[in-house]
C-alpha positions in Angstrom: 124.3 179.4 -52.3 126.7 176.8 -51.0 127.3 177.2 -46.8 131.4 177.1 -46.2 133.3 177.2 -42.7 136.8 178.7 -41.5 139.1 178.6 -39.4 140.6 181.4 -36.9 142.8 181.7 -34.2 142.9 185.1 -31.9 146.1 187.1 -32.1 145.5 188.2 -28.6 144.1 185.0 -26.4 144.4 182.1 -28.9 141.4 181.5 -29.1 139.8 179.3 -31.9 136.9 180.5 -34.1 134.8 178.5 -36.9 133.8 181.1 -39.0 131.2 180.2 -41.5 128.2 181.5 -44.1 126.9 180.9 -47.5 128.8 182.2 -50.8 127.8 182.1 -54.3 130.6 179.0 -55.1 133.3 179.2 -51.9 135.6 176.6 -53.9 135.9 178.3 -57.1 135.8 182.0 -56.5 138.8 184.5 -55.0 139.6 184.1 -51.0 140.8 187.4 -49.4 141.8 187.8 -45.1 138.8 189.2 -43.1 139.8 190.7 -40.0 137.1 190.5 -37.2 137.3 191.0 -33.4 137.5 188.5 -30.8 135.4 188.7 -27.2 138.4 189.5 -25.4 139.1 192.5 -27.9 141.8 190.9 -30.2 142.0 190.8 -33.4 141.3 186.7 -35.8 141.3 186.3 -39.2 140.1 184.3 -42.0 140.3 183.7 -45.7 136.5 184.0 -46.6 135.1 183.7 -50.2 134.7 187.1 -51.9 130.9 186.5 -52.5 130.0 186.4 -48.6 127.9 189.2 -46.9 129.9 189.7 -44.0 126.9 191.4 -41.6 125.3 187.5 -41.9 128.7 185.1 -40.8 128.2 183.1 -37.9 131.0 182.9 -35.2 131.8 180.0 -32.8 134.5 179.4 -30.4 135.2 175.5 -31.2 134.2 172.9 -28.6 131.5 175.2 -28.2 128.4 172.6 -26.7 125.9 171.5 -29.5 122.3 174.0 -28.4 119.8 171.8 -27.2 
């Protein structure tokens, strides 16, 4: 399993997600659009590798602070 991270921007607020997981091979295998929902209720997307469970991705808002 090789982790991968994406990017995606809220059609509503604008505002900027890493997405990212682990897929099988993320740079050799077919990318589709994943829509998800943002905190404010709006809609992101992101091209995510077809391999990816998508219960298990991890969302961040960039400049998020590093957890201590």
């Amino acid at each position: 399993m090789t982790p991968f991270a994406r990017d995606g921007i809220c059609e509503s607020c604008g505002c900027e997600y890493t997405v990212s997981g682990v897929s099988l091979a993320p740079g050799t295998e077919t990318e589709a659009p994943a829509r998800f929902r943002c905190a404010c209720g709006g809609w992101l997307s992101a091209f995510i590798p077809g391999s990816v469970n998508k219960e298990r991705l991890v969302f961040e808002p960039k400049g998020a602070p590093e957890p201590s």
